[in-house]
C-alpha positions in Angstrom: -14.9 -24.3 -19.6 -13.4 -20.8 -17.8 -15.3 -18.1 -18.8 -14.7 -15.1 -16.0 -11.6 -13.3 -15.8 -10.8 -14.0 -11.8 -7.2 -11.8 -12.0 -4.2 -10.8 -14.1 -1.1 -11.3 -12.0 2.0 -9.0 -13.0 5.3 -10.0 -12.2 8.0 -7.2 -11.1 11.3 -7.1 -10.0 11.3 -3.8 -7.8 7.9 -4.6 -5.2 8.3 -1.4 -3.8 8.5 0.6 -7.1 5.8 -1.4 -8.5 3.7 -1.0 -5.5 3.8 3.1 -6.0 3.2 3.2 -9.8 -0.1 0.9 -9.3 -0.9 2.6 -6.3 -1.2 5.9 -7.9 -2.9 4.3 -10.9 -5.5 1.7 -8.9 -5.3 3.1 -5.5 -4.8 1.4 -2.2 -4.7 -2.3 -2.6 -6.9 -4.2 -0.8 -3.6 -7.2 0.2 -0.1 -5.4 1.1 2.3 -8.6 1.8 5.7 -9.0 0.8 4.9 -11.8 -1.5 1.6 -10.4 -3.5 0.3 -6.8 -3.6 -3.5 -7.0 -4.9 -5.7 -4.1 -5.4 -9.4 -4.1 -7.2 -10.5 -2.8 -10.7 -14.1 -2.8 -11.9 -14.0 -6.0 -10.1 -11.1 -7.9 -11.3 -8.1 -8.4 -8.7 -4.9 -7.2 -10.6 -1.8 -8.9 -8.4 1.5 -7.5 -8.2 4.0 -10.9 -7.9 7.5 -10.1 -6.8 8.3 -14.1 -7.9 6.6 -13.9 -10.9 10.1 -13.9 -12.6 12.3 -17.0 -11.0 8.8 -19.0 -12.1 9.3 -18.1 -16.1 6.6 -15.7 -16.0 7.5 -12.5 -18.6 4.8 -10.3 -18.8 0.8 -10.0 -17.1 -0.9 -13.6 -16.8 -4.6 -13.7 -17.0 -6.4 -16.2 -14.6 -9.1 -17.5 -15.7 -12.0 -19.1 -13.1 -12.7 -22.8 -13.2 -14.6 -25.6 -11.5 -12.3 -28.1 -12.2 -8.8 -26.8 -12.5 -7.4 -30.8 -13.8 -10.1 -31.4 -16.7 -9.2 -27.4 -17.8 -6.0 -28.3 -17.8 -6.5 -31.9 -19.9 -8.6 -30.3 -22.2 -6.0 -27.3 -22.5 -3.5 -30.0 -23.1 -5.4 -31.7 -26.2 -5.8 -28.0 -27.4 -1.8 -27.6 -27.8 -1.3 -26.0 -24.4 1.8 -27.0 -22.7 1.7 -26.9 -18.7 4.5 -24.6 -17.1 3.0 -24.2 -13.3 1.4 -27.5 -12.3 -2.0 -26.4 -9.6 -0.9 -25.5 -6.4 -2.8 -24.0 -3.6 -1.7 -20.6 -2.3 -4.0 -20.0 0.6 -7.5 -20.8 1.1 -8.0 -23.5 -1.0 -7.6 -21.6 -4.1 -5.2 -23.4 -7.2 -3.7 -21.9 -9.7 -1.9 -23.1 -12.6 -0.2 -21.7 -15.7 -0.1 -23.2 -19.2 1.3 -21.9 -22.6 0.0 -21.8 -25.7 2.2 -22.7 -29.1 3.3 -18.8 -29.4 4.4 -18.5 -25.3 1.4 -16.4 -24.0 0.9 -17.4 -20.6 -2.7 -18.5 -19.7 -3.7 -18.7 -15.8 -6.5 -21.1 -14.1 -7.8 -20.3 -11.0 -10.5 -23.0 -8.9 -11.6 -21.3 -5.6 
């Protein structure tokens, strides 16, 4: 069962733009690529996602940390959840996944 909050991942259009507005908010991010912008607050990464968009994602995701990214996703799956982003690694072992609940929210896993 996830239980820590490991990062919300925003999706935006404009990088650059984005990148300015969370800068002045968060200050310097700690990652600065052209495919993820991260910075740190009060110890949870907030991720600016550039292709956040073309993968169906409308708003902020929450990713939640797990041991076992496949059973969280089964047992998400029995719960209602329907899988939109399958786990795939993106750099250093770490998987993510997105699901959706019944209404749409987006719901993030994350197994380092």
């Amino acid at each position: 069962m996830a239980k820590e909050l490991n990062n919300i991942a925003i999706p935006v259009r404009d990088l650059e733009a984005a990148k300015a507005l969370y800068t002045a908010l968060l200050g310097e991010p700690f990652a600065d690529s052209p495919y993820y912008v991260g910075y740190m607050a009060e110890g949870v990464q907030i991720g600016l996602d550039p292709n956040g968009h073309r993968h169906g994602h409308t708003g902020p995701i929450a990713f939640w940390k797990t041991q076992d990214i496949r059973a969280e996703i089964e047992a998400l799956k029995s719960a209602g959840a329907e899988v939109l982003d399958d786990p795939k690694d993106v750099g250093s072992g770490l998987l993510v996944a997105v699901l959706k609940d019944a209404d749409g929210n987006l719901i993030g896993l994350a197994q380092a």
